[in-house]
C-alpha positions as semicolon CSV with decimal commas, in nm:
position;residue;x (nm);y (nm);z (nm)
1;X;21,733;8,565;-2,231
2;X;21,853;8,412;-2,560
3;X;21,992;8,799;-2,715
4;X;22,356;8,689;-2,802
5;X;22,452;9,087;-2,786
6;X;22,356;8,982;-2,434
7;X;22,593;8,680;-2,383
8;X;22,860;8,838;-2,577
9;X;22,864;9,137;-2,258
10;X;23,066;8,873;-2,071
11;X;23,367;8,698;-2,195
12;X;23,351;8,394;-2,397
13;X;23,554;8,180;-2,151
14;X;23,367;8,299;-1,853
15;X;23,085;8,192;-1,952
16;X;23,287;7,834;-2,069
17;X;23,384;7,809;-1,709
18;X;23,050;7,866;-1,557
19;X;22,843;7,608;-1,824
20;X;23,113;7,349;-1,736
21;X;23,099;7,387;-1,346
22;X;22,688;7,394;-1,369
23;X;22,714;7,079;-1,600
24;X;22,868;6,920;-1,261
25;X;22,619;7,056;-1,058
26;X;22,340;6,885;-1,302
27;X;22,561;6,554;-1,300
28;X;22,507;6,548;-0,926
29;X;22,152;6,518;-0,980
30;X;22,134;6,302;-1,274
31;X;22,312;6,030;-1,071
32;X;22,004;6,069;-0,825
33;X;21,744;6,078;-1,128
34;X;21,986;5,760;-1,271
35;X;21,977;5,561;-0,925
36;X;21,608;5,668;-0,791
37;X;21,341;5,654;-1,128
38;X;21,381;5,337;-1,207
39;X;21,316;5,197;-0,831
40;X;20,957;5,438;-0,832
41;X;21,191;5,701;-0,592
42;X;21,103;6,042;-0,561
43;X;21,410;6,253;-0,669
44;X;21,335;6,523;-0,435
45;X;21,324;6,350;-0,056
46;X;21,519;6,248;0,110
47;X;21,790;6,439;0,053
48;X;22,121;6,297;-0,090
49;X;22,257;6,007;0,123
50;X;22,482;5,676;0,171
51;X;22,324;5,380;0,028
52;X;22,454;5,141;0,256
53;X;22,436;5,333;0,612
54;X;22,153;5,620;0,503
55;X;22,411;5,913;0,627
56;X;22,272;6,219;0,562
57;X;22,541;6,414;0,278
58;X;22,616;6,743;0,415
59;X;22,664;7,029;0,171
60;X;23,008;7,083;0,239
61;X;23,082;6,643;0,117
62;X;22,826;6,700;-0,161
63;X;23,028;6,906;-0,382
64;X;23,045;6,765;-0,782
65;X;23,380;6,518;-0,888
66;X;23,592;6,673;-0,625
67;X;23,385;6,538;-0,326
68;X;23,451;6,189;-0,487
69;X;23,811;6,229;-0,509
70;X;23,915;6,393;-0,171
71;X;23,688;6,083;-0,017
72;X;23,873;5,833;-0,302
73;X;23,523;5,681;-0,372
74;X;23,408;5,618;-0,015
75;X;23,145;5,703;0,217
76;X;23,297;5,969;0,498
77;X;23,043;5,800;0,731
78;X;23,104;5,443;0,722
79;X;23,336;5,426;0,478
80;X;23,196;5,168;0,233
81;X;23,290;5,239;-0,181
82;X;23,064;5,448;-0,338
83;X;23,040;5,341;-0,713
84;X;23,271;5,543;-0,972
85;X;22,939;5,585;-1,197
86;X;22,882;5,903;-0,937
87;X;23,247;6,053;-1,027
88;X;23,186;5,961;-1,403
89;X;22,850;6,087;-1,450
90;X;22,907;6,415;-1,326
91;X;23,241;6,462;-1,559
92;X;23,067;6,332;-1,871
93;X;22,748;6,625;-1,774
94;X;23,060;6,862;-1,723
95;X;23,254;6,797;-2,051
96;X;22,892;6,773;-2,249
97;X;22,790;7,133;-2,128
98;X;23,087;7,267;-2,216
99;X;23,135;7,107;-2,562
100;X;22,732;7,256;-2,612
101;X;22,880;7,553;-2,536
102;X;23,220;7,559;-2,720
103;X;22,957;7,457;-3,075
104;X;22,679;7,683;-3,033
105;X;22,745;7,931;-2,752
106;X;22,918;8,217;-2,969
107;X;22,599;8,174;-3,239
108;X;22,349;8,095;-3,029
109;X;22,380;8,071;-2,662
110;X;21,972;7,936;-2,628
111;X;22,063;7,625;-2,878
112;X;22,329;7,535;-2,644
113;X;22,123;7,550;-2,359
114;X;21,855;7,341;-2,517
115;X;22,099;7,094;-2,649
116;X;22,242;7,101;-2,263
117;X;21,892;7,044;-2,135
118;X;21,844;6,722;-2,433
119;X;22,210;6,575;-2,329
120;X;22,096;6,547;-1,942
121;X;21,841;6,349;-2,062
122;X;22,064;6,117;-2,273
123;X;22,269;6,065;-2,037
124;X;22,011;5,975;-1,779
125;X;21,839;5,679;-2,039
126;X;22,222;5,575;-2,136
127;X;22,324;5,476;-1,749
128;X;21,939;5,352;-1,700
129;X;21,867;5,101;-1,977
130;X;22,269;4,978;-1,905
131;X;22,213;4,907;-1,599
132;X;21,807;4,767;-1,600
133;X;21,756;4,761;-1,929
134;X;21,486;5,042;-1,906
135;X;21,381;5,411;-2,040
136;X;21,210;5,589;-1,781
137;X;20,910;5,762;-1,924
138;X;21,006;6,059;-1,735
139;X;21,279;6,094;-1,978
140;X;21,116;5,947;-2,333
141;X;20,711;6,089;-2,282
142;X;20,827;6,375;-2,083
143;X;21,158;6,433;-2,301
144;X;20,908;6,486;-2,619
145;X;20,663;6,730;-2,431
146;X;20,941;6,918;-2,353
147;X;21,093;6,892;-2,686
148;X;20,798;6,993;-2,851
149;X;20,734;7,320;-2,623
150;X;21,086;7,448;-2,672
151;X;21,056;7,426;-3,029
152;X;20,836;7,764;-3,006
153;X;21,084;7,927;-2,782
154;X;21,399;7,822;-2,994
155;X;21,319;7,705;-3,310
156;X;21,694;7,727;-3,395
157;X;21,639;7,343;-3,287
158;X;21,470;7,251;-3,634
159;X;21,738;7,480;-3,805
160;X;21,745;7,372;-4,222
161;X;22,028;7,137;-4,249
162;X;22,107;7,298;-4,593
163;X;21,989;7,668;-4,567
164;X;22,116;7,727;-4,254
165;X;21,783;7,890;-4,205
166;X;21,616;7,933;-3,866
167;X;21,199;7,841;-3,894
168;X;20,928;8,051;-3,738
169;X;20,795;7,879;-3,410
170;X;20,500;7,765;-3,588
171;X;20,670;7,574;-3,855
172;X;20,970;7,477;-3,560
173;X;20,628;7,342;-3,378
174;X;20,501;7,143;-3,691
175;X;20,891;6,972;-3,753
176;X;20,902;6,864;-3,375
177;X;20,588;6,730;-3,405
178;X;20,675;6,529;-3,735
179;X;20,964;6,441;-3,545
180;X;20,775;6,285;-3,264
181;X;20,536;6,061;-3,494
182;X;20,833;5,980;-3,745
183;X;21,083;5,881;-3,423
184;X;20,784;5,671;-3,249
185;X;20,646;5,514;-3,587
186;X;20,943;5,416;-3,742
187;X;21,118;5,259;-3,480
188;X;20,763;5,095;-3,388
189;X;20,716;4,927;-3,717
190;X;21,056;4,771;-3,698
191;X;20,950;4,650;-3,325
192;X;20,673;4,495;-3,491
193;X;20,850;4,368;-3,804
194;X;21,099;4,198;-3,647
195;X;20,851;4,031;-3,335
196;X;20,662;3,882;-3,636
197;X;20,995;3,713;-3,788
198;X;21,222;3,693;-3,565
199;X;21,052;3,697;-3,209
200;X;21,068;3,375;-3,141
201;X;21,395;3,171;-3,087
202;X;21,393;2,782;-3,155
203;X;21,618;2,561;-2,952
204;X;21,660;2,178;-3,028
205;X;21,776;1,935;-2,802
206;X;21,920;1,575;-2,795
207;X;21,683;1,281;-2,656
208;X;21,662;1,315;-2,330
209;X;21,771;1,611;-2,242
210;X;21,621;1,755;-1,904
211;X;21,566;2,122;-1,880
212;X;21,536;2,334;-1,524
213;X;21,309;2,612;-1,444
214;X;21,440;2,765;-1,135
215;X;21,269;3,052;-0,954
216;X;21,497;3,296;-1,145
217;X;21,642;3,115;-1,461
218;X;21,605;2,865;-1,706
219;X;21,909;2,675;-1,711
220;X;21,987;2,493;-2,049
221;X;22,264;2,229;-2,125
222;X;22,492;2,462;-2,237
223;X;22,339;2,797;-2,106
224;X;22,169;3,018;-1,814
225;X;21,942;3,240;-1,901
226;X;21,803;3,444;-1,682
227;X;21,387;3,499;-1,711
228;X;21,417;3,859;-1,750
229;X;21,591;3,841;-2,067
230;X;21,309;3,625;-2,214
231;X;20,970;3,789;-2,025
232;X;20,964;4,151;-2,130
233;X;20,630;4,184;-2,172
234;X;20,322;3,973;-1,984
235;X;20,248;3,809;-2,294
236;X;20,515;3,649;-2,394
237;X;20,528;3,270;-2,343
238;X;20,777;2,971;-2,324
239;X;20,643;2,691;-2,542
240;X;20,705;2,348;-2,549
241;X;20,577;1,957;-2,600
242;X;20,725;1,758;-2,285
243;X;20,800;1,418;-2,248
244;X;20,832;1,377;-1,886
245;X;20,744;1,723;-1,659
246;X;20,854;1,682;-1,281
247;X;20,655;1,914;-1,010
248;X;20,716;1,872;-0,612
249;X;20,411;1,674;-0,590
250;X;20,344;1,475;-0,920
251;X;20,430;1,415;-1,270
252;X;20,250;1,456;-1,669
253;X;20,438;1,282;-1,933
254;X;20,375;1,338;-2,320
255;X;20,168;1,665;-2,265
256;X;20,247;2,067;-2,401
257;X;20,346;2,314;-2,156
258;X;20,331;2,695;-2,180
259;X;20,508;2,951;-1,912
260;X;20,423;3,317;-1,910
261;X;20,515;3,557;-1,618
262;X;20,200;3,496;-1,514
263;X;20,070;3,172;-1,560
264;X;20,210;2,772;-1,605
265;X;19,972;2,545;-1,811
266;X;20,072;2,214;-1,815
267;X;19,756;2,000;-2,024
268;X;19,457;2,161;-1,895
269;X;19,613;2,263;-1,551
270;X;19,696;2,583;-1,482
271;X;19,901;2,705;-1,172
272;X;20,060;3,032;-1,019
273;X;20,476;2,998;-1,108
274;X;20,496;3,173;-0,788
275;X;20,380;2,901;-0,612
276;X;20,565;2,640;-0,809
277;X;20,906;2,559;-0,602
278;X;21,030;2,256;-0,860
279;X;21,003;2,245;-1,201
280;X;21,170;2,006;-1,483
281;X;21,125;1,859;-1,787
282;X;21,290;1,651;-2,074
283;X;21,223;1,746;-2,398
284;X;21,393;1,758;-2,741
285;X;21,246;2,110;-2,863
286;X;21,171;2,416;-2,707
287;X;21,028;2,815;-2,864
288;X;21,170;3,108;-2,608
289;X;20,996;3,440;-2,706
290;X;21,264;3,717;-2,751
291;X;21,281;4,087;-2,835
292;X;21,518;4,287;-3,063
293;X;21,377;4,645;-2,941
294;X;21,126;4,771;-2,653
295;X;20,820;5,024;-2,630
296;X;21,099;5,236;-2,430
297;X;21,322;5,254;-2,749
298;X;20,999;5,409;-2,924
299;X;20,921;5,631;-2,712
300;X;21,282;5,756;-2,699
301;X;21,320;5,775;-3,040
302;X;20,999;6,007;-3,051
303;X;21,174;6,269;-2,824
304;X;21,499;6,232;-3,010
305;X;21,243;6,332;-3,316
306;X;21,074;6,639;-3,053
307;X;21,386;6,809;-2,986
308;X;21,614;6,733;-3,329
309;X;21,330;6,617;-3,606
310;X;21,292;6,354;-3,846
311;X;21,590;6,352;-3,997
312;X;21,837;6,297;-3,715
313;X;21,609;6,004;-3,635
314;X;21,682;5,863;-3,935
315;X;22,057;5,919;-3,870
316;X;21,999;5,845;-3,528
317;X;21,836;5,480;-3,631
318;X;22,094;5,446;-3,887
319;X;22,366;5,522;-3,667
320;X;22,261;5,373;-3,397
321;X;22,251;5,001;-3,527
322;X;22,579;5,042;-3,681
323;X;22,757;5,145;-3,357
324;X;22,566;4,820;-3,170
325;X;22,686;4,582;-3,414
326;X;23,020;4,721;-3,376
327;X;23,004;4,699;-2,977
328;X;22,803;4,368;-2,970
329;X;23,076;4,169;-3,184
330;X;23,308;4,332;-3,014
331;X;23,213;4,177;-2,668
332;X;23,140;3,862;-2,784
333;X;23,464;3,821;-2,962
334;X;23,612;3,878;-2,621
335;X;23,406;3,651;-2,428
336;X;23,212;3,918;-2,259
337;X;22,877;3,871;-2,416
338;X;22,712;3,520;-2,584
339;X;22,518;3,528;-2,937
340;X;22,198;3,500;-2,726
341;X;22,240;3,788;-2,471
342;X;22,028;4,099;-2,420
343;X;22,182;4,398;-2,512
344;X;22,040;4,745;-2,428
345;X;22,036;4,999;-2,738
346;X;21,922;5,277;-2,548
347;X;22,289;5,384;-2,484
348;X;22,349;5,332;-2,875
349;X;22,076;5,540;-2,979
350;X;22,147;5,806;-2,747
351;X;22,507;5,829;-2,882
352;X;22,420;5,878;-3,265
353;X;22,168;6,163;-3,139
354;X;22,472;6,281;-2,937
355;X;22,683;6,248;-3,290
356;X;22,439;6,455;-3,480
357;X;22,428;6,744;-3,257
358;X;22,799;6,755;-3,261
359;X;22,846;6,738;-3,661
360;X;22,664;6,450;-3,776
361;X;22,403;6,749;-3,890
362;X;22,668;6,901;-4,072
363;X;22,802;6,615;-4,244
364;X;22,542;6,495;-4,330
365;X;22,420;6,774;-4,506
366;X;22,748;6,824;-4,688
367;X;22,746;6,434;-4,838
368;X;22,386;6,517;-4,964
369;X;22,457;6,823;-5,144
370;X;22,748;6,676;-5,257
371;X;22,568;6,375;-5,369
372;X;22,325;6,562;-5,585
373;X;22,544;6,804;-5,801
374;X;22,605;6,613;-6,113
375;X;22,859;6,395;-6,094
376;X;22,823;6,339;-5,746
377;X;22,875;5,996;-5,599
């Protein structure tokens, strides 16, 4: 399957043509992988339809970027927009096949199908953790199984960034593996580094300043923020010491309150938040847990190591946080984003994996050997 004397039979652009048109076809069904795994949906049944009237998409309206366009981004049933992510996913899957193909087709036509296979997957966590802030573990757990086996069929994935050598499986095995627990331990030790210093964020008040709970947010003076960009995990807590806390049914004054997903302690009385309909309080200081990076960064980061190894996850890491900086003071210099606001790095991570596939390797490489002839930097 992977002989190139095999490939080369059939012309190079042929073969361009087809990789780009099945890199559609895939696009089609990342957007169902992208708007099904997060909501627990199987990706098999039903069969693609309209989210808003549940029409039934015939093979013949189902066909990749041009269905889209003839339709101009509506349903042919009822007519109601269908979201451009659909149009734009399946280009982007297109123009990333093809660009796998146009690097490593003519050398090695497997690589590029690998690399194919690893970009689907990117581009399933990038659209994902933008739009709720979450890595499926279909795509991080399964993504470094996968990783791992194909490094015995194709070890031209854990290719010597200096040699130019190809490993034997065995050894291609051993680098995906000390891809996986460099990719998950690194980026886990950070996680924890950074809960133990900067996990908590401190907000002072003015005397008398009267703070809302509402069933979805927790509405400052000056800001709204909404719970799910403080709870990530079940044991993280809201802290504070109240002067005056206000329930439907009766008051505390001068007592400490704590709020986890889970529970409301006010003194020694505990209570469901679901069942709590009012909630405010005046105080002049208040801690808000808060989280730079998530278990599903880890876990991505460990099949980023399975299917590239440990060094483009320290490129990857690298990379990654410079290209977030970059975007995150670039939206809050326009207004779109606040100091305070959750920002996914899936997407950011995925990108500087996506940048060492196509030359970050090489470049790499080159500044290194560069570096260490004498004279070098």
């Amino acid at each position: 399957m992977f002989d190139l004397e095999a490939w080369k039979a059939v012309p190079f652009p042929f073969w361009a043509g087809v990789v780009f048109i099945f890199g559609t076809m895939v696009g089609s069904l990342l957007n169902v992988c992208i708007h099904r795994m997060p909501r627990g949906e199987s990706i098999v049944w039903p069969p693609s339809h309209c989210p808003h009237c549940n029409y039934s998409i015939p093979w013949y309206l189902n066909m990749p970027i041009i269905t889209w366009l003839l339709l101009r981004g509506r349903c042919a049933n009822c007519r109601a927009p269908i979201s451009a992510r659909y149009f734009v996913v399946e280009l982007l899957t297109g123009v990333a096949f093809l660009s796998c193909w146009l690097f490593y087709g003519r050398t090695h036509p497997g690589l590029a199908l690998v690399y194919c296979l690893f970009l689907a997957g990117l581009i399933i966590a990038t659209f994902v953790d933008f739009e709720h802030f979450i890595i499926p573990d279909e795509i991080t757990l399964g993504g470094a199984a996968i990783g791992f086996l194909l490094s015995a069929v194709v070890p031209a994935m854990h290719t010597n960034m200096f040699s130019g050598r190809i490993p034997a499986p065995a050894l291609a095995l051993k680098q995906s593996f000390f891809g996986i627990v460099a990719g998950a331990g690194i980026v886990y030790s950070i996680l924890r580094l950074g809960k133990l210093l900067f996990g908590r964020q401190r907000f002072r008040f003015e005397p008398g300043t009267k703070i809302i709970f509402s069933e979805t947010d927790l509405q400052l003076p000056e800001q709204t923020i909404p719970y799910d960009e403080i709870f990530y995990r079940k044991s993280d807590v809201i802290m504070l010491h109240a002067k005056t806390i206000e329930l439907t049914d009766r008051c505390y004054f001068n007592t400490p309150m704590r709020l986890s997903p889970s529970s409301l302690e006010i003194g020694d009385d505990k209570f469901d938040p679901n069942d709590v309909a009012h909630l405010e309080v005046v105080t002049e200081e208040m801690v808000v847990p808060r989280e730079a990076m998530g278990l599903g960064d880890v876990k991505f980061m460990a099949a980023i190591g399975a299917f590239l190894g440990w060094p483009a996850v320290l490129f990857s890491l690298m990379a990654s946080a410079v290209i977030g900086s970059i975007v995150g003071l670039a939206l809050i210099a326009i207004g779109r984003q606040a100091w305070s606001s959750r920002l996914p790095y899936g997407p950011y991570i995925a990108l500087a994996a996506a940048l060492w596939i196509f030359g970050g390797k090489e470049w790499i490489a080159t500044w290194l050997s560069q570096g260490l002839k004498p004279g070098g930097f």
